[in-house]
Every structure is written in structure tokens, then in C-alpha cells.
VMD Tcl script that draws the C-alpha trace (Angstrom):
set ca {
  {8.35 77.66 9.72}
  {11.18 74.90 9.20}
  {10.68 72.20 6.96}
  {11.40 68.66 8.69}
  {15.24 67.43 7.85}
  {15.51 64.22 6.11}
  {16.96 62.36 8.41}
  {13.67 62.97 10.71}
  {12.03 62.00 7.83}
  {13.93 59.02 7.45}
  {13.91 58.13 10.71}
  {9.84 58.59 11.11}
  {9.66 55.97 7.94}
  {12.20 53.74 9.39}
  {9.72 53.93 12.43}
  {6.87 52.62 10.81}
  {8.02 49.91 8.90}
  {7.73 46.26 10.72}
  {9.09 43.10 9.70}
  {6.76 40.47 8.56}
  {7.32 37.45 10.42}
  {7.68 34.00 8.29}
  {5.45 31.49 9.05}
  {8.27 28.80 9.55}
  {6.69 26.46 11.58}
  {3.82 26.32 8.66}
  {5.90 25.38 6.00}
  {7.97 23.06 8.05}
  {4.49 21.62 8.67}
  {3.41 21.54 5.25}
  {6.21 19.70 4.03}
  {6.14 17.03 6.42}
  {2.74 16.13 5.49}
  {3.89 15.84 1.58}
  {6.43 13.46 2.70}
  {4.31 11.47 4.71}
  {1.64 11.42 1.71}
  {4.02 10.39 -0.47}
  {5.72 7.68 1.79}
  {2.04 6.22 2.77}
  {1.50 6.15 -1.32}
  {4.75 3.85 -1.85}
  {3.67 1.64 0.92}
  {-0.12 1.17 -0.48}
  {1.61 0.81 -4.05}
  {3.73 -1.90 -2.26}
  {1.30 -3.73 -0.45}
  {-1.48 -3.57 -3.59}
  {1.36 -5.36 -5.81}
  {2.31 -8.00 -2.66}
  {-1.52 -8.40 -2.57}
  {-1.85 -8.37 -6.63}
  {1.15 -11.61 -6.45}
  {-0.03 -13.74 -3.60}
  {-4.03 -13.28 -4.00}
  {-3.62 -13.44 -7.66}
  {-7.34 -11.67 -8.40}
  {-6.55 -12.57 -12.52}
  {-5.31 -15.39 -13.62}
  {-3.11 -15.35 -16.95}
  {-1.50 -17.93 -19.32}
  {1.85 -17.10 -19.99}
  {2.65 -15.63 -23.47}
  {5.72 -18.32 -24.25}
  {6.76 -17.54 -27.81}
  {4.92 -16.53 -31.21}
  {4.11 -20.27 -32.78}
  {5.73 -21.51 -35.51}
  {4.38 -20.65 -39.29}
  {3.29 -23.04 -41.55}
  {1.56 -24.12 -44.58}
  {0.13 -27.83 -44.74}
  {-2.16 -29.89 -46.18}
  {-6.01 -30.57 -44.55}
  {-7.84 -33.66 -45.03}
  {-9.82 -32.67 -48.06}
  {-6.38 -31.75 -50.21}
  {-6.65 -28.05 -49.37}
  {-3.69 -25.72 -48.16}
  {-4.22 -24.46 -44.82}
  {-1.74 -21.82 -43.64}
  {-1.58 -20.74 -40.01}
  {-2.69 -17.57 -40.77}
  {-6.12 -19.00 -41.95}
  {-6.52 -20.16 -38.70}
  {-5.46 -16.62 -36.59}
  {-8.90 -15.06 -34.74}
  {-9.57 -18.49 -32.90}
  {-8.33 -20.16 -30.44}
  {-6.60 -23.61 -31.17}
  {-5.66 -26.71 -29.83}
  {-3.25 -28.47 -31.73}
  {-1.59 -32.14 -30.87}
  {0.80 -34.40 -32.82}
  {-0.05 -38.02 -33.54}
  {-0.66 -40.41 -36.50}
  {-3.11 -42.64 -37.45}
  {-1.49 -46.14 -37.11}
  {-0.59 -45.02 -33.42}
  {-3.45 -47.11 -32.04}
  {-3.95 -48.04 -28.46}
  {-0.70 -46.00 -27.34}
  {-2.31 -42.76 -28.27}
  {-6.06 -43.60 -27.40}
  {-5.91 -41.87 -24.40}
  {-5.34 -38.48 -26.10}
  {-7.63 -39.15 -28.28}
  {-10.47 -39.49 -26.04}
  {-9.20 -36.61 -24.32}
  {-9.39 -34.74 -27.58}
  {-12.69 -36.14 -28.41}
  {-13.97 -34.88 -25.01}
  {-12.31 -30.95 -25.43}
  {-14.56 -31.47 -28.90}
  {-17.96 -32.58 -27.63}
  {-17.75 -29.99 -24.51}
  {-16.65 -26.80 -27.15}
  {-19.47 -28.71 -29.66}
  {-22.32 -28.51 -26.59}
  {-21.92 -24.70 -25.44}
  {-21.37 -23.86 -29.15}
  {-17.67 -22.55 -29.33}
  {-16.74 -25.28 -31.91}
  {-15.88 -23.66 -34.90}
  {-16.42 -20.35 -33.89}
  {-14.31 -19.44 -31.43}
  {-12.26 -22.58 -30.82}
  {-10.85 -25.38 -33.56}
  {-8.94 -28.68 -33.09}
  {-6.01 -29.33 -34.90}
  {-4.43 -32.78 -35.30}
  {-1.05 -32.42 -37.24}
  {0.55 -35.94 -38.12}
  {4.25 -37.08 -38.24}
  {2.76 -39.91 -40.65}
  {4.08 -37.85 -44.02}
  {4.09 -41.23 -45.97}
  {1.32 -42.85 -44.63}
  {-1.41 -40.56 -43.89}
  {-2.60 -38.79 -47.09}
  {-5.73 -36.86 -46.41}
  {-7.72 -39.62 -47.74}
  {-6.43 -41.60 -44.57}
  {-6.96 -38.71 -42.57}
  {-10.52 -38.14 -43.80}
  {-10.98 -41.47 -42.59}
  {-9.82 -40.71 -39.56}
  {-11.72 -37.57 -38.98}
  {-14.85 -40.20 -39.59}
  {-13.59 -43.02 -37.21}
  {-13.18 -40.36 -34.59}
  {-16.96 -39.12 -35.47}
  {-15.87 -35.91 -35.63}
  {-16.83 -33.11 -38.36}
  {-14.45 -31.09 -39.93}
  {-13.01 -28.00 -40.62}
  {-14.31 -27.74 -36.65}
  {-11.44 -30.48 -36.50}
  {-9.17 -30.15 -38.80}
  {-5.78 -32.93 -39.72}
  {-3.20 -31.55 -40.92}
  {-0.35 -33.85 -43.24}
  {2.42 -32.06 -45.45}
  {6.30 -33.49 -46.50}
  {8.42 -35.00 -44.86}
  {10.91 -32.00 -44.14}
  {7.75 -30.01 -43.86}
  {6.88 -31.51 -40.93}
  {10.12 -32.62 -39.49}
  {10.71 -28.47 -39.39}
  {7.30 -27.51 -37.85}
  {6.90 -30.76 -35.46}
  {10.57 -31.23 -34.39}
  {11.77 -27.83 -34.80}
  {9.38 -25.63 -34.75}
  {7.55 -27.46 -31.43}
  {10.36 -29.40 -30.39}
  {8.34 -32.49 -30.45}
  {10.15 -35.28 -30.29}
  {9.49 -38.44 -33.00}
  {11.27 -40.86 -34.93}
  {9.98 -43.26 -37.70}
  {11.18 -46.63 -38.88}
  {9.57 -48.37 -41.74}
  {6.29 -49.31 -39.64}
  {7.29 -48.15 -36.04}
  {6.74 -44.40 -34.97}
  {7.93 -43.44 -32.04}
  {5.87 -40.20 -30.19}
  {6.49 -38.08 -27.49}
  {2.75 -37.27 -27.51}
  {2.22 -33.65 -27.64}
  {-0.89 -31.19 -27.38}
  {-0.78 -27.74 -27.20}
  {-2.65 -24.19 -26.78}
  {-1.87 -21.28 -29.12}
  {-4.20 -17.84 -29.13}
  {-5.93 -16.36 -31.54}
  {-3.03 -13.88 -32.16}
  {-0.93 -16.64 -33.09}
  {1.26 -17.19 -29.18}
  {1.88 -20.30 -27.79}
  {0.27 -20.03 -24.39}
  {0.40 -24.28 -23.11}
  {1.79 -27.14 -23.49}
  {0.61 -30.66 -23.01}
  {1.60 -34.26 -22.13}
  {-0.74 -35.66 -24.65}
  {-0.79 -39.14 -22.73}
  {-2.19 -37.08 -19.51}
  {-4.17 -34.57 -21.25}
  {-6.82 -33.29 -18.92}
  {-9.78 -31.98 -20.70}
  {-10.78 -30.10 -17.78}
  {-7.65 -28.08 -17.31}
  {-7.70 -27.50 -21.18}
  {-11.11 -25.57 -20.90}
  {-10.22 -23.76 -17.83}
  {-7.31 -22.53 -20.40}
  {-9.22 -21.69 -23.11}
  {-11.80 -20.04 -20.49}
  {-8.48 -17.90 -19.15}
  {-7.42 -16.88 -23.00}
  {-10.57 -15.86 -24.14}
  {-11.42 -14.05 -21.19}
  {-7.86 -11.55 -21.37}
  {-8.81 -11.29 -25.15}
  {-11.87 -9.91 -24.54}
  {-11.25 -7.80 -21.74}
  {-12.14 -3.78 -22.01}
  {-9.21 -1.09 -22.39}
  {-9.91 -0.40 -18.83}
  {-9.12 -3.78 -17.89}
  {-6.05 -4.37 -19.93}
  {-3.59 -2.95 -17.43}
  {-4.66 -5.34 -15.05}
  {-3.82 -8.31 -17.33}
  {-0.38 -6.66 -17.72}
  {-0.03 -6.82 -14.24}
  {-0.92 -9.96 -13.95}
  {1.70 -11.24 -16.90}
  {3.83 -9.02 -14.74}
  {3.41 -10.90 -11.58}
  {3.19 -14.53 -13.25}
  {0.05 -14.89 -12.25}
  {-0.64 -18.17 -13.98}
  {-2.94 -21.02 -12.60}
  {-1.16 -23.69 -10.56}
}
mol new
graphics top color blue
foreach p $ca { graphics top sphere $p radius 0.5 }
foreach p [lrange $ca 0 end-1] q [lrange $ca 1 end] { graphics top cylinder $p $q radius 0.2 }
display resetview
């Protein structure tokens, strides 16, 4: 007997042995359908946030600046910080007593942002008033007590606010860039109101002469409602910021 040579053997494997064909055509396949998946994602992501600006589905204030800090004096002699007030919202305008018929318009504005917040029980609670004077010489917190009782309104719900001179040149003029000037009798106001959050932002501002009580709800409505919001919802309200989705 003769035992087979190698290269038969060799040749007999080589024989036997086929080539696996690729599945080209698959893959090609494959990856086409990633790309298209991931091109049909961009153009939903685009669409949602052209959607998200023009539809705007939330409505947000915009967050303008922290407001300024300060430390006054209320209508009963006590300090009042802004920082005793954080956790609520506030509105807060600028006037004085002896202003009279040129700021009774924002008055009765104010009055009416009171009684609404007083009748579906926010007052106090959620939401305070806050009237800060440019008066430093003429209205002590006596004056302003008597204010607070001409107006028929309770306090610390409503609370008037008095301090120095420089004190409130720095807070009004500076810090809010409210404009006043006082000579002897005559003040002269640019009449002011605005809305800060119970974080302590400025979110509005106010021509006091034209202040609409109605639009001043629907902003304390649109506040509260992002400050209460779940986790879940949060990155919508960042969207919305994003988008400047604020009411017209």
C-alpha cells in the first residue's frame, strides 16, 4: 500500500474549502436605513422646536436680572429686608403719598391686583404688595400707616416701605432705574410697578400710569405656575425661556 502524498492531500483540502460570500448588499442596506433614521430624527427635532417657537404651548416670563437687595423701613417702624420677603411672589411700585390725583390711577390699579389676590385667597400667602416711596422726608411710617388706612388696605398683606434718602435714591434710581426728582414740595415720578419671583428675579416691568390689573394676574398666574411645575416638566419651561416664549 502507498500512503497518499501531501500534495494530494493538500490539494483534496484545498478542494473542499469554499469561500463564504459577504452579504454586501445587506450591510449596504443596513446602513442606509441608520442614516435615514437618523436624518428623519433631526428633521422631527427641527420641526418640534419650529412648532415649540411659533405655537408657543408654555408661556414664560422672562428671567431679566436678580432684583436689587435691600433693607428698609415698613409702616409700623420695623426693618424689612428683601430676603424676608423671598418664597412669595411680589408686586412692588414706587410712589409717595402727597402724589395725589397724578398717581390715582395706579393706585386703583393696585387696589384692584389687592382685592382680586384678597378674594381667591393668595393675599398674603402666596402674593404681597409692596409700595416703596421716594418721599424719605415726608413719609415716616406714621404717614404711611395712614396711608395703608386711606387706601383700606391691611397690612403686612400690603406692605410701604420708607428708608434714607441715599437708601432709596440707590434702590429706586439705581437699583430699578426709576426715574424721580424732588424739590422742596414737588416730586416728580416716572411711575413704576413691577413683578419680582419668589426667588428674588425681576420678571416685569410696569408703566404704573397704565397698569393693567388684568395682565398683572395673568403674570403672576404664569410665575406661579413654572414654580410649581414637576421635575418632569421643568425642561419644558427651559425650552420655553429658550425660545422666548413670553406672552405678547
Amino acid at each position: 500500500m502507498h500512503a497518499p502524498s501531501p500534495r494530494t492531500g493538500a490539494a483534496s483540502l484545498q478542494g473542499s474549502v469554499h469561500p463564504v460570500a459577504v452579504p454586501r448588499r445587506t450591510s449596504a442596506a443596513w446602513i442606509t436605513w441608520v442614516l435615514y433614521g437618523v436624518a428623519a430624527f433631526f428633521v422631527a427635532l427641527v420641526v418640534l422646536v419650529l412648532w415649540f417657537a411659533i405655537a408657543r404651548p408654555v408661556q414664560v416670563l422672562p428671567r431679566i436680572e436678580p432684583a436689587p437687595a435691600f433693607m428698609l423701613t415698613d409702616q409700623d417702624g420695623r426693618w424689612v429686608s428683601d430676603t424676608d420677603l423671598r418664597g412669595r411672589v411680589l408686586i412692588i411700585n414706587f410712589a409717595h403719598t402727597r402724589c395725589g390725583e397724578r398717581c390715582a390711577a395706579m393706585e386703583r390699579s393696585m387696589r384692584a391686583i389687592y382685592d382680586t389676590l384678597r378674594t381667591d385667597g393668595r393675599l398674603g400667602t402666596q402674593v404681597r404688595l409692596v409700595t416703596i416711596t421716594v418721599d424719605a422726608q415726608g413719609d415716616t411710617p406714621p404717614v404711611l400707616r395712614a396711608y395703608a388706612a386711606r387706601l383700606g388696605v391691611a397690612t403686612p398683606e400690603w406692605t410701604f416701605l420708607t428708608g434714607s434718602d441715599r437708601e432709596l435714591k440707590q434702590l429706586i434710581g439705581g437699583g430699578y432705574g426709576v426715574y424721580y426728582r424732588i424739590e422742596g414740595n414737588d416730586v416728580e415720578l416716572d411711575q413704576r410697578a413691577v413683578l419680582v419671583d419668589g426667588a428674588g428675579l425681576l420678571r416685569a416691568e410696569y408703566d404704573g400710569a397704565r397698569l393693567d390689573p388684568a395682565i398683572v394676574m395673568r403674570d403672576i398666574g404664569l410665575v406661579e405656575q413654572e414654580a410649581n411645575s414637576s421635575e418632569a416638566a421643568r425642561p419644558i419651561y427651559e425650552m420655553a425661556h429658550l425660545f422666548v416664549c413670553y406672552p405678547r
